[in-house]
N, C-alpha and C positions, 0 to 999 in steps of 0.2 A: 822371276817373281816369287816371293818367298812368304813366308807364315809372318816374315815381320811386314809388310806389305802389306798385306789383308788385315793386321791390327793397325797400323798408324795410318792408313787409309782411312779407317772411322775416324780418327781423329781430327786429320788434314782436310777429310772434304766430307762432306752427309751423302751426294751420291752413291746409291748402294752398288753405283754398277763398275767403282771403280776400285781396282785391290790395292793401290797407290802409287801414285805416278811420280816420277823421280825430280819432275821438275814445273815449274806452272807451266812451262806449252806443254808440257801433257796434258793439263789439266782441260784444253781448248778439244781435247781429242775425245773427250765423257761427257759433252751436255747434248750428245743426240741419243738416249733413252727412248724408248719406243714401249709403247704398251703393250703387256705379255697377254698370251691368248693363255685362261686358265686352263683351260681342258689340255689334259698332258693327251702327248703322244709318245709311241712306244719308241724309248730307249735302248732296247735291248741288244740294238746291233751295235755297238760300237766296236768289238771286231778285237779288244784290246785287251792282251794276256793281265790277271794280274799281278804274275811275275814274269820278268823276260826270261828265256835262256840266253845267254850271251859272254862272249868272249872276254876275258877281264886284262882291260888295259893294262900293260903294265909300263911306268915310267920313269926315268931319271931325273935326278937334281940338278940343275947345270949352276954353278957357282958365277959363272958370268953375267948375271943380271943381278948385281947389288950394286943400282944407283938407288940412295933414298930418297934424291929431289923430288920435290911433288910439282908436276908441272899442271896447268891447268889447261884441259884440252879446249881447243877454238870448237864454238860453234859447230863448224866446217865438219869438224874430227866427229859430231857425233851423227852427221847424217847416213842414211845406207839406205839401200834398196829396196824395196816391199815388192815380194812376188808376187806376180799377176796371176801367177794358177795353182794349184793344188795337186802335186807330186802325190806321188806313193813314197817317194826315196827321201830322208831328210833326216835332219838330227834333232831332237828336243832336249832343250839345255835351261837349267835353272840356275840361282844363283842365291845363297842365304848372305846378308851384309848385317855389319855392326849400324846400319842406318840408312836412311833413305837418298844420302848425297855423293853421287860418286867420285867426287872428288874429295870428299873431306872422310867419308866412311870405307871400312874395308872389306871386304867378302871372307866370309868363313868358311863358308861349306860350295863345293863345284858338285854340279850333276849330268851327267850328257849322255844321252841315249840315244845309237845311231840306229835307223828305221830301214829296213829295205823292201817293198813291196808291204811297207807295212808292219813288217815284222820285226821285233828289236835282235841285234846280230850281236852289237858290242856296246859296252858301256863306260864312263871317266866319270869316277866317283870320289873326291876326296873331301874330308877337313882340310882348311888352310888355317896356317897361323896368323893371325892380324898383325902379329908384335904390338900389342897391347890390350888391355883387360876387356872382354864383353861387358855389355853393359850389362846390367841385371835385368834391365824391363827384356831385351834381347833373348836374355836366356829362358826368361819366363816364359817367351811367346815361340820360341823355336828348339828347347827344350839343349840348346848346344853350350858348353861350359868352358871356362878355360882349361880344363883337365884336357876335353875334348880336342882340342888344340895345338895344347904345348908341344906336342912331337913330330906336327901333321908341319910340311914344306911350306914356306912364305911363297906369299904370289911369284915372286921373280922366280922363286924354285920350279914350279908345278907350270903356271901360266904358257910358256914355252911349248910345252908339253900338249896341255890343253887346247890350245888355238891348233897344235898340229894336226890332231885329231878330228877339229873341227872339218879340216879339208874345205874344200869347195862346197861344201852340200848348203840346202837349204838349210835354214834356221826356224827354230819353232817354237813360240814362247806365251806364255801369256800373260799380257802388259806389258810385249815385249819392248817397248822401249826403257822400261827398267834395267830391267836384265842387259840390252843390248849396250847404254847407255856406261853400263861395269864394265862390260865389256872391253868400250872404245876406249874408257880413260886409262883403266892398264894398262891396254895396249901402247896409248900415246905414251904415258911415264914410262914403261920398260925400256922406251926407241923400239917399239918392233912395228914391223911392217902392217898397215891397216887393211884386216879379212875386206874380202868382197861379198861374200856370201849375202845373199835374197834372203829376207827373209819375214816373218807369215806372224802373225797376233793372234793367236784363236781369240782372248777379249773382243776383237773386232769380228771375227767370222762368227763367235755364238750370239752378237747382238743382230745379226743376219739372218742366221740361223734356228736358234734355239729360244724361240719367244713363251716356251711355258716354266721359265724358271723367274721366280721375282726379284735376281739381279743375276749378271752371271761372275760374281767372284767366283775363284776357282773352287775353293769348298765348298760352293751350292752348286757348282755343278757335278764336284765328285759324287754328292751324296742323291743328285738325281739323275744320275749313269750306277748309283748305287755300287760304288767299288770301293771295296777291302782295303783300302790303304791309309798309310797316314795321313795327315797333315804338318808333319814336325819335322820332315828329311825331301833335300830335291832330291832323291833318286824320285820319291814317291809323287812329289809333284810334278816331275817326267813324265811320270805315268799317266794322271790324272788329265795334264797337259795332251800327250798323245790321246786319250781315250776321247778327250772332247772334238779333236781335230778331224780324227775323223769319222766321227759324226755330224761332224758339220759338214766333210768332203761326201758323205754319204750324202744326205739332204741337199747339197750341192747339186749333187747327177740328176738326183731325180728329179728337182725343180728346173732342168735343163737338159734330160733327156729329150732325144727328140727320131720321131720317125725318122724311115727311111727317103720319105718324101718330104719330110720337113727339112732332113740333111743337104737333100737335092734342090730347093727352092732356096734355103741360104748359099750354097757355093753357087749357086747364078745368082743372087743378088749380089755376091762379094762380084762376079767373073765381070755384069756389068757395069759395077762402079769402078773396075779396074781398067777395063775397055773404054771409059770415057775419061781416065788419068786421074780418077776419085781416091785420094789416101784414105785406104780401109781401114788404118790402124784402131780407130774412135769406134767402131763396128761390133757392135754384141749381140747377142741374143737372149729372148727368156720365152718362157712361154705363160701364157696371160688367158685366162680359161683353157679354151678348144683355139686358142690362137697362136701360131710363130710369131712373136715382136721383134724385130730387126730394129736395129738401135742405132743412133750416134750421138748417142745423148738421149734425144727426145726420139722417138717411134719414127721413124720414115718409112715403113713399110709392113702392114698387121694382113696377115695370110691363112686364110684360114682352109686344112688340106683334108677334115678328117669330117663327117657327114654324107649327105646324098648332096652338096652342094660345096663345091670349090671356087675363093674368089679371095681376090683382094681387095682388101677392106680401106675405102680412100674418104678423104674429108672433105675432098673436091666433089665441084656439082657433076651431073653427065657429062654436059654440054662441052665444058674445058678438058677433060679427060677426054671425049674422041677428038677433040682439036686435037691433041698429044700425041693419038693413037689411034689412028683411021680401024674403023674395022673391029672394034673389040666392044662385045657385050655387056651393056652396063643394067643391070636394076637395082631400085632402091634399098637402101638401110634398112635393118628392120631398127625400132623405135628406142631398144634398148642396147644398139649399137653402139660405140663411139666414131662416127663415120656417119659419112652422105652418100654415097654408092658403092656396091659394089662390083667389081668388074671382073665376069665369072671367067673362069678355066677349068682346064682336065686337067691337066697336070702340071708340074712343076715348070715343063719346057713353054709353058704359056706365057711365063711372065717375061719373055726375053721379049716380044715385040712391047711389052710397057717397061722398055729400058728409058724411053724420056720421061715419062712419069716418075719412075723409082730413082733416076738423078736430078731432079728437079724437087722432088720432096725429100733427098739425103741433103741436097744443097741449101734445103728450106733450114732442115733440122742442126745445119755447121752456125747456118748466121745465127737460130735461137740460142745456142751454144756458144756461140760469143758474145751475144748481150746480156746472157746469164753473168757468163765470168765480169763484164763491166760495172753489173749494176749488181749484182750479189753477194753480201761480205763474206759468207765461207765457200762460196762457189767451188774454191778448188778441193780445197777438202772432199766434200760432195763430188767432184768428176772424178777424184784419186780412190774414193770408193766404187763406184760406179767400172773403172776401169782396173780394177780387183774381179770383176765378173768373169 
């Protein structure tokens, strides 16, 4: 995602939340906008130098990749992986193009910054030559010239190189399917083999995450992580890229940190849905005031472990809960609950004799979860975030 991106994004669509997406199913990926809470909170951790120290790639031309056909990649060719979690290890890679289409436009400038524990180790920095004129609105807006150019390696030169580098690691971009999108079509045209690498959108994790900026293009978020850098070079939207990531992997833990009894009452709620042959994959957590939410989808299980009172919190009346559960303590909700009883414990080992209750409400929460996806048009979208958690 490049400084030409963030201009013809205005262009292409008025959404402020989008820095321009490479093709219209992007476009399906930016009308979930969320309203920002104005009161900023402190920024200051993001953890991220702003310059790296790191080892300078260094690479060969291999003359072997001058086929000039332009092939046009299938569909198929531009799908890839989206990681489910958030590493510390990974690479963040930009991309500047003569235009927003990557089959018809070329990339000029490559940037990749490899991360380990967070910290940047080495870097793939170059100019590419398009073999053909920048545009001028291009140059305007990314400040690169054909001067800038003429000398620097064509894709088939450097690309090779590049993707090796990439290795296995995670991928890290933002609006990455732009970026990723350059990617696959080079890859298809050179014939080289198609990366597998996972990989991560911060676009997507700071609309998650980061709700006091009033859109999150990457230059509003540079400027409210307040970092020293440009806007006119991916080294520098590397950076800017990493610096927002994680900070949103920050905010992440902490909307998801969890006791030591909070730890212990979700590994017996996974041990009992495993014990009754329940695929836990669907299976998340968050926490929701003073609450563990156990998920599969919809809430099957809200526990609450920290007060002078411990219980699970059920939407069922008493009367069908001791049917479930001979023997176990129930008093009412209180009024500003979401829930009809609760059914108290000590500790976390309580909840293994309400194993029929907690599989009979994970069981409730699979079928609400497939009448969503029949009767809801972006349904999966929405589970494919959701299981980002």
């Amino acid at each position: 995602m490049g400084i030409l991106q963030r201009f013809l994004g205005k262009i292409t669509k008025k959404d402020k939340d989008v820095d321009a997406p490479a093709s219209k199913g992007d476009l399906a990926n930016t009308s979930d906008m969320k309203p920002y809470n104005e009161e900023r909170e402190n920024h200051e951790n993001a953890e991220i130098h702003p310059t790296p120290i790191m080892v300078t790639v260094e690479y060969g031309f291999s003359s072997s990749h001058t086929n000039k056909k332009i092939e046009m990649p299938s569909d198929n060719h531009y799908t890839y992986q989206k990681a489910t979690f958030t590493p510390n290890d990974y690479v963040v890679l930009d991309f500047e193009t003569t235009g927003l289409s990557p089959e018809k436009d070329a990339i000029i400038q490559i940037a990749a910054i490899r991360f380990r524990n967070h910290e940047p180790i080495e870097q793939f920095v170059s100019f590419v030559n398009p073999e053909r004129p920048i545009p001028s609105k291009i140059t305007d807006i990314t400040g690169i010239t054909d001067e800038d150019v003429k000398d620097a390696p064509t894709i088939e030169e450097i690309f090779p190189d590049f993707i090796q580098f990439l290795k296995d690691d995670v991928l890290i971009a933002h609006n990455a399917p732009f970026d990723i999108k350059f990617l696959l079509s080079n890859v298809q045209r050179l014939r080289m083999e198609k990366p597998q690498n996972l990989v991560i959108d911060t676009l997507s994790l700071a609309r998650k995450y980061i709700a006091e900026t009033p859109n999150h293009q990457l230059e509003t978020l540079k400027q409210w992580l307040q970092l020293d850098l440009s806007s006119h070079h991916a080294l520098d939207d590397c950076l800017t890229c990493a610096a927002v990531y994680r900070t949103c992997q920050k905010r992440r833990e902490e909307k998801f940190r969890l006791s030591d009894d909070e730890k212990r009452a979700y590994d017996i709620v996974l041990r009992i849905l495993s014990d009754h042959n329940r695929d836990t994959s669907l299976v998340r957590y968050s926490r929701t005031s003073t609450y563990l939410d156990i998920q599969a989808f919809y809430s099957f299980a809200r526990i609450k472990l920290t007060g002078k009172k411990k219980y699970l919190l059920s939407k069922r009346l008493e009367q069908e809960i001791i049917e479930l559960c001979p023997g176990v303590v129930c008093e009412p909700a209180s009024k500003n609950e979401s829930g009809q009883t609760r059914i108290l414990i000590r500790t976390p080992d309580d909840l293994l004799p309400l194993s029929p209750l907690i599989v009979k409400d994970f069981d409730k929460a699979l079928k609400s979860l497939e009448d969503y996806r029949k009767y809801v048009g972006k349904a999966e979208k929405v589970i494919e975030d959701y299981l980002s958690l």
